[in-house]
N, C-alpha and C positions, 0 to 999 in steps of 0.2 A: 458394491459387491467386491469381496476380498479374495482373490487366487493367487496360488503360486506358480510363477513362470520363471524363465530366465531372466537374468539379468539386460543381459544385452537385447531381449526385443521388448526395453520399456523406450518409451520414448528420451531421445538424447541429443544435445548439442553437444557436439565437439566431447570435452571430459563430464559432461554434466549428466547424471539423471534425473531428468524432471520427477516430480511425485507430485504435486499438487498447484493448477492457478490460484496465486492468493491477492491477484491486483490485475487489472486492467483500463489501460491507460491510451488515446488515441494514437501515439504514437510506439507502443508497446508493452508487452505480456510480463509479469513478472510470477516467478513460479521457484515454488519452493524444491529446490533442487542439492541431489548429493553425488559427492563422490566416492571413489574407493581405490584403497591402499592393499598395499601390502599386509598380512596378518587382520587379516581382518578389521584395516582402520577403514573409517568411513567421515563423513563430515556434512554437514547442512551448507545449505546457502541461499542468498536470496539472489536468483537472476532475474535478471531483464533481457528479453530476446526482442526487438526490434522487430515492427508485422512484419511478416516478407515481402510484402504486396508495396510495402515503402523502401527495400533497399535497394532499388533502381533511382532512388532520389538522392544524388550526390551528397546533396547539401543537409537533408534527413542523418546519414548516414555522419557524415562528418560532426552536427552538432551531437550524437551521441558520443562518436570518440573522444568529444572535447569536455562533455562531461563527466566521462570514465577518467581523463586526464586531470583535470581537475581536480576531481574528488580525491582520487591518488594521492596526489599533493598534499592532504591533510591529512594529519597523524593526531588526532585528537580523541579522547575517550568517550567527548561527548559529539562525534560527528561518526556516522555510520561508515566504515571503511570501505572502501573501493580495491577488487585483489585481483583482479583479471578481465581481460578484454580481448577478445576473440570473435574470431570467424568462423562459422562451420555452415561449408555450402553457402547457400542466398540467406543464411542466417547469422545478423551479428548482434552479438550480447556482449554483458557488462556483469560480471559476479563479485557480489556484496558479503559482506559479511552478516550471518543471520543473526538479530537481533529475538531472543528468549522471552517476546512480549508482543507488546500489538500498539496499533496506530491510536495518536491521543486522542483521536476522533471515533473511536469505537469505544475506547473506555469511557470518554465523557457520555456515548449514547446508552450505554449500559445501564447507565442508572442515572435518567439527565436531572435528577434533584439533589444528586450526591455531590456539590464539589468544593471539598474541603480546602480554602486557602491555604493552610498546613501544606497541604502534598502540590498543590497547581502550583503554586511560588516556586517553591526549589523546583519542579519540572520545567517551567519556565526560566528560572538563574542556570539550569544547566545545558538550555538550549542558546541560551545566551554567550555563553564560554564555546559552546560548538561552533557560533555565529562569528565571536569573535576570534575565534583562531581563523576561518576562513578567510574576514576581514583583513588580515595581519600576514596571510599570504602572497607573498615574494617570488618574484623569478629568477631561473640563473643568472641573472644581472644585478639583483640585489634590490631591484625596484619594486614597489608593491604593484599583483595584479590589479589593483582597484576593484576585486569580488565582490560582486552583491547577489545575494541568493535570490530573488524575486519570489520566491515562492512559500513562504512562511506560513505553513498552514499549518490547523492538527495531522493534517496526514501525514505531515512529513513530518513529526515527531515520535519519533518510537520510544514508546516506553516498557523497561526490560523489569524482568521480576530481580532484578540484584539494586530497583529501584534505582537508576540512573536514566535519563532523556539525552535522544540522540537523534541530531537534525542530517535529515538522508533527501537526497534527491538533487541534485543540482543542474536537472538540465535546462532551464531556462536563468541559470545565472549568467549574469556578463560580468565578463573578466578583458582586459586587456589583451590577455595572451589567448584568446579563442581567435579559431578561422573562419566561424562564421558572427555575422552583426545583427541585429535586430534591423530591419525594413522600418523607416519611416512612417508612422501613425500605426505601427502594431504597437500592443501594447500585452508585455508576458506577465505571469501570474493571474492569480485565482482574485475574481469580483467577487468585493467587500473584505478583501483585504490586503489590497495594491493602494500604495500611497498619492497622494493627491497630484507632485510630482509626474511619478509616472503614470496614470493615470490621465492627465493634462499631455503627456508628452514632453515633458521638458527636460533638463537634463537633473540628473538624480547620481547619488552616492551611497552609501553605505548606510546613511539613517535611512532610505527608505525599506530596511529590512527592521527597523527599530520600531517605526510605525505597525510595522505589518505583527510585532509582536507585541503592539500596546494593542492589536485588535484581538489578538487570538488570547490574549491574557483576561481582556474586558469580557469578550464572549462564553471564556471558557469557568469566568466567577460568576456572573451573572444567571448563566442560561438561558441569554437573550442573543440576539445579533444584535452589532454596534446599526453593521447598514446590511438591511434584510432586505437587500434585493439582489437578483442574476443578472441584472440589465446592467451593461458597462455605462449607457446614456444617464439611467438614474444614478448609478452609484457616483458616478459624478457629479453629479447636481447637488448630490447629501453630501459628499466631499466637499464642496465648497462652500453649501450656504447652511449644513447643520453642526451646533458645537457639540461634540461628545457630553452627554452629561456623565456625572461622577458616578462611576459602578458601585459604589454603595448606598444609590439610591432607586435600583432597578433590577427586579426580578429575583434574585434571591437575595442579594443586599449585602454582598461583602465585607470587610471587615472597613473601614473609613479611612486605618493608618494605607492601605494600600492605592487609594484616588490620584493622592499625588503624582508617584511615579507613573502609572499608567496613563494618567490625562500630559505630563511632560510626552509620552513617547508619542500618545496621539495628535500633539500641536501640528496644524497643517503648515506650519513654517518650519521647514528642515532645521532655521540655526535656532529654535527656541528648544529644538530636541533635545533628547542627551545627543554629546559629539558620538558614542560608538558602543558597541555593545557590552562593555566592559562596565562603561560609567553604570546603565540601568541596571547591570546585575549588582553592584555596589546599593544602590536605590533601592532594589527590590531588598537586598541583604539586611540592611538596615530597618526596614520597613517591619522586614519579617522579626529580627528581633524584638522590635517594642510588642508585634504578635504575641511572643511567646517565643520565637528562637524556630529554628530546623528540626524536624523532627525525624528521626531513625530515618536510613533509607529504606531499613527491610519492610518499612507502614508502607510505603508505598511500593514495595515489593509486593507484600501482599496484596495490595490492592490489584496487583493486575492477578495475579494467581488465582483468587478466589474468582475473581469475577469471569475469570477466561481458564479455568481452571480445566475442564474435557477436550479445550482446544488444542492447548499447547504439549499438555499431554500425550494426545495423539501426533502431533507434530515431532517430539524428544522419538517417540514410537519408529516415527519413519527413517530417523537419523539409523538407526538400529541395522548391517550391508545385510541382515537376513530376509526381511520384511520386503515381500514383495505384492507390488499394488497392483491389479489387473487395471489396465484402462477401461472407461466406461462405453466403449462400440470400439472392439476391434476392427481390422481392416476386412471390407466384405469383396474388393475384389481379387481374385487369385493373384492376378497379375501385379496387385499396389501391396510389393512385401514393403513399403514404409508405413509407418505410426505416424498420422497426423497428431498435430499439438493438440487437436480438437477432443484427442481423447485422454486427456489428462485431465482426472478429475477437479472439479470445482472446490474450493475448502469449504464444508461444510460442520458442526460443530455436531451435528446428529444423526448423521449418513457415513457409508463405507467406513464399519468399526475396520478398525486394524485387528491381524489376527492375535489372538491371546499365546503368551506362551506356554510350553506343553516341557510336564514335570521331564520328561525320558526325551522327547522330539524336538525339543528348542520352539518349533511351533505348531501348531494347530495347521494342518495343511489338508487340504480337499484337492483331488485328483482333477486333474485338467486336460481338456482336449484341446490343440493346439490348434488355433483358427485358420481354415484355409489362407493360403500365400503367405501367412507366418514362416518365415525362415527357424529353422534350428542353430539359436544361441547361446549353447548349452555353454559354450565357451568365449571369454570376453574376446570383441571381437572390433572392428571399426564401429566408430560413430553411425545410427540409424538415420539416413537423411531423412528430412522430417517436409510436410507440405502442410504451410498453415495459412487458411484462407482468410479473405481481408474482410476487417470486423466490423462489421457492421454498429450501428447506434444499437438499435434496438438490443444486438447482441451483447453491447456492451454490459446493457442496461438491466439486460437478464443476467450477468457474472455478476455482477455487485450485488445486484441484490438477491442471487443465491448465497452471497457471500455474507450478507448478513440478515438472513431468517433465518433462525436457528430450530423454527416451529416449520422448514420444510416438510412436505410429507414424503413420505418412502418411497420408494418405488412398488412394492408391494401395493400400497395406499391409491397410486397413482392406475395404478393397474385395475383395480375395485372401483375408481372413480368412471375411470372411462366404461369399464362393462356394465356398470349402473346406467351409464348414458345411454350404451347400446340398448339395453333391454326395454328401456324406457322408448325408443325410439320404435322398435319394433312393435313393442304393446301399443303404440299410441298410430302406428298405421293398419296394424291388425284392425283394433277400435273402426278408424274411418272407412276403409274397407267393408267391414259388417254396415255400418249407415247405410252407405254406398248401395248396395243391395236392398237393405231394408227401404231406402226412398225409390228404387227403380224397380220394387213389384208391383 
């Protein structure tokens, strides 16, 4: 449901207004958030707010600033930029620059028969160039951090309708220059596609990010898993005693010139790798010309466009400082005038339309009554401290995957479901009731 309220009692960190969770992660919320300028400027952003229930954990807390720090550091086209890192209250966040597209793991779900070597290659060769600027990363001393992202997944490839791939996320990378260390037999990164290396626990460099994208290259031609399991103990076992076979002999069967390179980056011996991620985009490069060559970036522009085409739309919508989004359960006690995070709605691609705009009004606005303990913030005003409770599994479980059923039903729907229940329940004690009688005359 869409209302107009003020500004200032939407939910906010520090300079940010949240408008929508579009990711949830155990260690924190990301939420598509804007700001506002002078003259009516406004702007998007992707933050990350830290649960609050973990910023009493020093060391919680410190591995995020060491990520925001990092990330920083890289100034590359193909690496998602890092703009700000702050504190507001028991809450600290990390604000991203928002990428005009979606994770390469929802558009590979979108259509999982659709994947065009043409467009996966170059998205791949330019998450590669994201990798390897990371890699190439230096400190004020002139020495390399020795960066290795661990985390190379589709999630963390975003891919934007101007058709360009941008590798984001680096809190589980080690770098030399972070304050905190990985603990003895932990092992970071996402099972079945953490290299053999670390995974074993041994000591590991910059190919183990090479590997992690001969997996997600194999899996994302194919539309198979290389190793289809969640078990760190199995995937281990297939890490060491099974040989990848050639991706163009499995599941959808990709094109042959492309085995090569991929089977080099998945060798479970680090030196049989490429040395770094420059060489396998030269690989891939190569590969892809005897294909046929690179094809427009705007193909694969469209590609996201069409396919995510109501989502982003609404998203460009929210960027808009007029648009204002009611939370989904105001505050119900007088006394709590803060906006928990809780009522920031969920992205959904078929729920809460944004309002339309109006030829003479700018919008469509329906008149509002202002929820008890709602302060009046007709005028911008301090940041709204916020109370976000600790998120559960199950909760997690239910954001993600409102986050991708797009056949959610409405709340209307939701409302007809349950009074179907009722009515049902009642007819059917009424029913036992009548027996009841009729067996006790």
């Amino acid at each position: 449901m869409s209302e107009s309220i003020p500004a200032g009692a939407m939910p906010r960190v520090g300079p940010y207004e949240l408008l929508r969770r579009i990711g949830v992660g155990g260690m924190a919320t990301v939420y598509l958030a804007r700001t506002h300028g002078e003259a009516g400027f406004s702007r998007i952003y992707a933050l990350k707010v830290m649960h609050r229930h973990l910023a009493s954990q020093r060391e919680l807390v410190t591995m995020l600033m060491d990520e925001a720090r990092l990330a920083a550091r890289i100034q590359h086209p193909n690496v998602v930029s890092t703009v700000d890192l702050g504190r507001s209250g028991d809450h600290y966040y990390v604000a991203m620059d928002y990428v005009d597209g979606v994770a390469l793991d929802r558009l590979l779900a979108r259509k999982p028969s659709f994947r065009p070597a043409s467009m996966l290659v170059p998205i791949a060769m330019d998450t590669l160039l994201g990798l390897a600027s990371s890699h190439e990363l230096v400190g004020p001393d002139g020495k390399s951090l020795d960066l290795v992202h661990r985390d190379v997944t589709p999630g963390n490839v975003l891919v934007g309708v101007d058709g360009m791939a941008r590798i984001t996320d680096f809190g589980t990378a080690k770098a030399r220059a972070r304050a905190t260390k990985t603990m003895p037999g932990v092992v970071k990164g996402k099972v079945g596609y953490v290299a053999p290396e670390v995974a074993l626990g041994k000591e590991f460099d910059a190919r183990a990010d090479i590997f992690s994208m001969g997996v997600l290259l194999w899996n994302a031609l194919t539309g198979e898993r290389l190793y289809d399991t969640d078990d760190i103990a199995k995937n281990i076992q297939q890490l060491v005693s099974t040989e990848p076979p050639p991706p163009s002999l499995v599941g959808l069967g990709p094109p042959e010139v492309f085995d090569e390179p991929i089977l080099t980056a998945l060798s479970r011996d680090p030196r049989t790798r490429f040395a770094n991620a420059r060489e396998m985009y030269e690989a891939l490069e190569d590969a892809l010309a005897q294909f046929g060559g690179e094809p427009p970036r705007r193909q694969i522009g469209e590609w996201v466009e069409t396919s995510f085409a109501r989502l982003l739309q609404k998203r460009r919508a929210l960027a808009d400082p007029d648009v204002r989004v009611f939370p989904v359960r105001p505050p119900r006690d007088e006394e709590d005038a803060t906006i928990p995070f809780s009522t920031v709605p969920v992205e959904s691609e078929e729920s809460d339309p944004i309002p339309a705009p109006d030829d003479d009004s700018g919008l469509r606005q329906r008149p509002t009554t202002r929820p008890p303990g709602l302060p009046d913030r007709s005028t911008p005003g301090p940041a709204v401290p916020v109370q976000a409770p600790p998120v559960t599994d199950e909760a997690r479980d239910a954001v993600v995957e409102a986050e991708d059923d797009d056949e959610a039903p409405s709340a209307g729907r939701r409302v007809l479901i349950v009074a179907t229940l009722l009515l049902g329940m009642f007819a059917l004690g009424l029913a036992s009731g009548v027996l009841v009688l009729y067996l006790t005359r």
